[in-house]
Phi, psi and omega in degrees: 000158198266168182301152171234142200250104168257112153309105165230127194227171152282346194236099184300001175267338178281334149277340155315317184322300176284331153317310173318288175313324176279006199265323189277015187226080181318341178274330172258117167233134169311109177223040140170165182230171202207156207228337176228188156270341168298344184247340158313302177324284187315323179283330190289316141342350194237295202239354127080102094350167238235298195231159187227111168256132189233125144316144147002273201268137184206132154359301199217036201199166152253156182285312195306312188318319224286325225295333216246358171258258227305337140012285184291308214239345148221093190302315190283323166281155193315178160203126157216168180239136159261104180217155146310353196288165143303120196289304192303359205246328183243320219279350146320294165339327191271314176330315210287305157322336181148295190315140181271001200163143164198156229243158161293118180283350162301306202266006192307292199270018135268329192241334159007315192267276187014287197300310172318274204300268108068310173295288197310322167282038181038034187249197182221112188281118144258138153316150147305341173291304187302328191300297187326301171284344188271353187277299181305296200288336175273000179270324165268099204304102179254082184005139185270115157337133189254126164289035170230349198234153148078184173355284170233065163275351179315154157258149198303334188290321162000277200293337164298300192326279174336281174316328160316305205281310187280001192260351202089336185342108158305165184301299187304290160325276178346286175333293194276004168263319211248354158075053143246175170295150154258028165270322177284326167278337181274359188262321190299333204261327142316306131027272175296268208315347165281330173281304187290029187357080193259172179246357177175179186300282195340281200286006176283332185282312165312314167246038161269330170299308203307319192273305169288329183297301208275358180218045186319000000 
């Protein structure tokens, strides 16, 4: 019997694709798709699939959030994530989170089935840049990120914000790359400047430049 598969993306055209594309691998089938998390959850409770390709970015959600209630709540499935994110940027994140793997949506229709497969022998699909660098850090014992403080005490919606701010963005702009209020973007940016224990707008925006310069 083939792998049975659920796709969860905000964008149905990036899941046709991938139907499409997993549709020519007769070891894999698609057997349903889901556009936020909540409509994940739900599929996944009803038909529990073999394996969960999750995006980042979700309807009504983050993929990391989707990644750690599957975690919880179906251990034995698979997780890898497809995202657009930047891999040195997330994808430990996502590791941390659940995923067995993660793939670039640029690099999807070379390595995808790889990446699949790859899981299923219980091992964990990285790029080689991402393998390198996580290698790098244990060879300078370099500390595991404390997740209360700094950087990444962020939420991913944070963490766009931040970059956005350090990229130049306005406030207006923001909103309207991310499909929010800007009242929703001014709550986020307290937040961040609460966390990053900044003292006023001026050093939050140095160091969101300081931070995209050092994170291109």
């Amino acid at each position: 019997m083939p792998t049975t598969l659920l796709v969860v993306d905000d964008h149905a055209i990036v899941r046709q694709g991938l139907t499409m594309l997993l549709s020519k691998h007769p070891e894999f089938t698609v057997i349903s798709e889901a556009s936020g998390v909540q409509e994940a959850l739900a599929v996944l409770k009803k038909k529990q699939p073999r394996i969960a390709i999750i995006d980042l970015s979700l309807k009504d959600g983050s993929g990391l959030d989707l990644l750690r209630e599957i975690r919880r709540l179906y251990p034995d499935i698979i997780c890898l994530v497809l995202s657009m994110h930047d891999e040195m940027e997330y994808a430990e994140r996502a590791l941390r989170a659940g995923a067995r793997g993660y793939v670039m949506k640029e690099n999807a229709d070379e390595v995808i089935v790889e990446a699949l497969q790859t899981a299923l022998r219980g091992e964990v699909y990285a790029s080689p840049d991402v393998t390198a660098q996580m290698l790098r850090n244990v060879a300078e014992g370099a500390p595991a990120a404390d997740p209360d403080k700094g950087i990444a005490s962020l939420t991913d919606r944070e963490r766009e914000i931040f970059r956005s701010l350090g990229q130049g963005l306005t406030t207006k702009k923001i909103a309207e790359h991310y499909n929010l209020s800007a009242r929703t973007v001014e709550v986020h940016r307290a937040s961040i400047k609460r966390k990053l224990q900044c003292e006023d707008t001026a050093q939050l925006l140095r160091e969101a430049v300081r931070w995209v310069e050092a994170n291109p």
